[in-house]
C-alpha positions, 0 to 999 in steps of 0.5 A, a space after each residue: 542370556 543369549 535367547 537360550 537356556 540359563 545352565 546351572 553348573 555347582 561344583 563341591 570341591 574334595 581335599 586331596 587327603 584319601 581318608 580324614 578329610 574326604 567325607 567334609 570337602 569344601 565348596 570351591 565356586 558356583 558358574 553360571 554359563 550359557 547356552 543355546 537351547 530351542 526348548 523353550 523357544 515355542 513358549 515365548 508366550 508362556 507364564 508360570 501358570 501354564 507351567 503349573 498346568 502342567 503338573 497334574 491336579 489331584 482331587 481336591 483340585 488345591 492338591 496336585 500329583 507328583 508321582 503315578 505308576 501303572 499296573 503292568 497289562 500282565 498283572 503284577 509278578 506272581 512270585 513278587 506277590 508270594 513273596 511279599 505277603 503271607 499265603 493266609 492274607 493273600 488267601 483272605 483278600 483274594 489277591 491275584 496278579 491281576 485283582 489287587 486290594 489299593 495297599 496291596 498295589 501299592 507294595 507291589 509298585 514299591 517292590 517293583 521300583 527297585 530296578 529303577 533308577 535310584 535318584 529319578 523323582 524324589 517322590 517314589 512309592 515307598 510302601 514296606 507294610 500294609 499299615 502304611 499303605 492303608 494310613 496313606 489311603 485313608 489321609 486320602 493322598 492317593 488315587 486311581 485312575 482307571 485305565 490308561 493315561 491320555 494321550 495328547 497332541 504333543 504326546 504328553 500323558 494326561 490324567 481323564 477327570 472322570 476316570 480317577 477318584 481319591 483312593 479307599 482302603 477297600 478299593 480293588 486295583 487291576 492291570 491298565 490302572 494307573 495309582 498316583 501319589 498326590 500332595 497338598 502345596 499351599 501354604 508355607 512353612 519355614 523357620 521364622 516364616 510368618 506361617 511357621 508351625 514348627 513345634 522344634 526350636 532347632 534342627 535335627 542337623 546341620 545342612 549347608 546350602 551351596 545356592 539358594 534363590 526363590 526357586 530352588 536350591 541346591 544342599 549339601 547332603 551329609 553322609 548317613 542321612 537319609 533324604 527322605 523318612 517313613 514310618 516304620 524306618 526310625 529315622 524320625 525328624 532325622 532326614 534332609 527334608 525335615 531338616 530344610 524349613 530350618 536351612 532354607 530361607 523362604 521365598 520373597 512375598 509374591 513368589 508364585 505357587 510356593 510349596 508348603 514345604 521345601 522338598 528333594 527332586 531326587 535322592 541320594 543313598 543314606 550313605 552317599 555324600 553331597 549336592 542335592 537339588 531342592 523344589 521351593 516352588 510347584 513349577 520349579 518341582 515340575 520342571 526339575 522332576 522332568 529334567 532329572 526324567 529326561 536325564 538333562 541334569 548331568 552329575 559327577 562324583 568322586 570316589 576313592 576305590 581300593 586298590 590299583 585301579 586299572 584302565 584297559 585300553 579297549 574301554 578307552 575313550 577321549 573327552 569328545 566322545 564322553 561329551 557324544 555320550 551325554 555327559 557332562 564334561 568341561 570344554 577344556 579338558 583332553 583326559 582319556 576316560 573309561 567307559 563301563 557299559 555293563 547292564 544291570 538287571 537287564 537296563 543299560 548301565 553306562 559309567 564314564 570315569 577316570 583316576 585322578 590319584 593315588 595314595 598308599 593306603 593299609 589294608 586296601 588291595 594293593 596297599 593303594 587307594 585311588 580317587 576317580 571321578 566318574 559320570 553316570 550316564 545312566 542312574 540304575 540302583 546302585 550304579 557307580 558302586 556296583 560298577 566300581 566293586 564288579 567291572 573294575 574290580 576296586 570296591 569304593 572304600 567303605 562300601 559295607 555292600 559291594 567291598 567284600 569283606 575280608 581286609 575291607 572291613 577294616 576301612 569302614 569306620 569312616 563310612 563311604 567314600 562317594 561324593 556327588 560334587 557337581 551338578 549341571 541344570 536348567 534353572 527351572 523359572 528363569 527359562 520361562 517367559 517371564 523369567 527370561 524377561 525378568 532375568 534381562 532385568 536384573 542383568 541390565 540393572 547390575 544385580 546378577 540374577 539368581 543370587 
């Protein structure tokens, strides 16, 4: 273990034909690796009950928060409000940009975090309707906090327990307050768990597993399936969390503070393909949630772009200096790489990526299709696409949004050709204490350790 941190790194491996095989690569190795960190080093006493302190509890205190977002001082938009509801109920309610009804707040937020990056938490706030902001209020699954957030010692934001209370419909909402999504985790529910209470005999899909352990895992997420439902979006029981109690094996008896439900970290677009790292656990939840936040988690895609794809030696950049920028590149590799540095709706946007090759191909510009591999730094909505199809002037193939239409359009029936491929993470429990301890054990007895 080295007394440091224990890295994660999966990799999906992608066949080399540029069109029939892209979309069902196949998985070539998973690497464990060490290395030194100090991160945890001032928890040499911690346990698994001080990381679960540190999600937030909820009202009743056997729910716990995943996801809060605050009013911004100024109100919201004006403009965001008008456009969102009609003049009459705005008119009725007596809705402001600073005086809110709770659901009205809650489609603000939605509105809101298009700007952000699309695969930070996996629990955003995705309220489209009044119907479903109200639905959520009365299931009593979000609360105000009036006023900002604590602020402690260590500078981590804490939630004051006389300031919040469980949501109602009628509720009005202000700018300082902070709404907040809350969910029960106890209980479990996996196919052939004890506690099973699943009403369908078989999955809606099939979804591999690349790792799995007690902790966590990691899914192969098909192209055209969303990670997450809601109500009014017709995808039914037809998304990766309603597929994973019949993927995923449950936990071992004891494991501590199992999720009801398995859930997504983060998301994938409906039309990308790939990794997709999953909760099993309360802490696990916390500690990913909090890597993907602070950027930790270091991922890659490949693609195959239309066209010739250029590299201008101005954006030219070496191995060393990809690596200086934070990203996740292999020790051994000499590559040049290019850098896009490019804002997007005004927030860095940076994109390290390189070719690796290319095929002629009918239809695509130049008559040539080039597979790159790219590193987002940065994970604005729809980053790597509009990267792609704006800077490098070579939309991804199939990119129904971004390609441009014309002959492009006659490379879409096979879908979009975007594959998350590798992921590199800390494993979430065996960098605690315990875990660390627990870890040595396994070593020492010849078992591994998260297999």
């Amino acid at each position: 273990l080295l007394g440091g941190s224990k890295i994660l790194t999966f990799h999906r491996s992608v066949k080399t034909s540029p069109l029939s095989t892209f979309s069902k690569p196949t998985f070539s190795y998973l690497k464990l690796t060490n290395s030194i960190t100090t991160a945890t080093e001032d928890k040499e006493e911690a346990n698994e009950s001080s990381i679960l302190s540190a999600l937030p509890r909820g009202i009743p205190p056997t729910f716990s928060i995943l996801n809060h977002a605050t009013i911004p001082a100024d109100g919201v938009p004006s403009s965001l409000l008008k456009n969102t509801l009609p003049l009459d109920i705005i008119t009725r309610l007596q809705l402001t940009h600073q005086n809110l009804t709770l659901p009205t707040a809650l489609m603000m937020i939605t509105a809101m975090q298009e700007d952000e990056d699309e695969d930070e938490r996996g629990y955003k706030f995705e309220y489209t309707s009044q119907s479903k902001a109200r639905k959520d209020c009365r299931r009593g699954v979000i609360l105000i906090h009036r006023g900002p957030l604590g602020i402690d010692a260590e500078g981590n934001e804490f939630f004051h327990d006389d300031r919040m209370s469980v949501g109602r419909v009628g509720d009005r909402v202000y700018p300082g307050d902070v709404i907040a999504i809350q969910t029960r985790m106890t209980g479990v529910k996996y196919i052939n768990s004890p506690s099973d209470d699943t009403h369908h005999s078989s999955a809606p899909f099939h979804l591999p597993v690349v790792y799995q352990d007690d902790y966590f895992a990691i899914v192969n997420k098909p192209e055209g399936v969303v990670v997450f439902g809601h109500k009014n979006g017709g995808y039914g029981r037809n998304t990766v969390k309603s597929t994973l109690p019949y993927a995923l094996d449950p936990p071992k008896v004891g494991t501590f503070s199992v999720m009801r439900r398995a859930s997504p970290v983060h998301r994938l677009d409906r039309a990308t393909s790939g990794l997709l790292v999953v909760a099993k656990t309360k802490p696990a939840m916390q500690e990913l949630s909090r890597q993907f936040k602070e950027r930790r988690v270091k991922k890659t895609y490949t693609a195959i772009v239309s066209g010739k794809i250029q590299e201008p030696s101005e954006t030219s950049i070496t191995s060393k200096q990809a690596q200086e920028l934070g990203v996740c590149i292999e020790n051994s590799e000499e590559a040049l790489w290019q850098i896009i540095d490019d804002d997007l709706e005004n927030q860095s946007a940076v994109t390290i990526w390189r070719p690796l090759k290319q095929w002629p191909l009918e239809h695509a510009w130049n008559n040539t299709a080039t597979m790159v591999e790219l590193k987002p730094k940065t994970g604005r909505y729809h980053q790597l696409r509009r990267h792609m199809a704006w800077n490098s002037e070579c939309p991804i193939l199939g990119d129904k949004k971004y390609d441009g239409g014309g002959n492009a359009k006659l490379l879409r029936e096979n879908g979009l050709f975007l594959c998350s491929n590798k992921v590199t993470l800390e494993h979430p429990y065996f960098n605690t204490a315990n875990g660390r301890k627990e870890w040595v054990e396994m070593k020492n007895k010849g078992s591994g350790g998260c297999g």
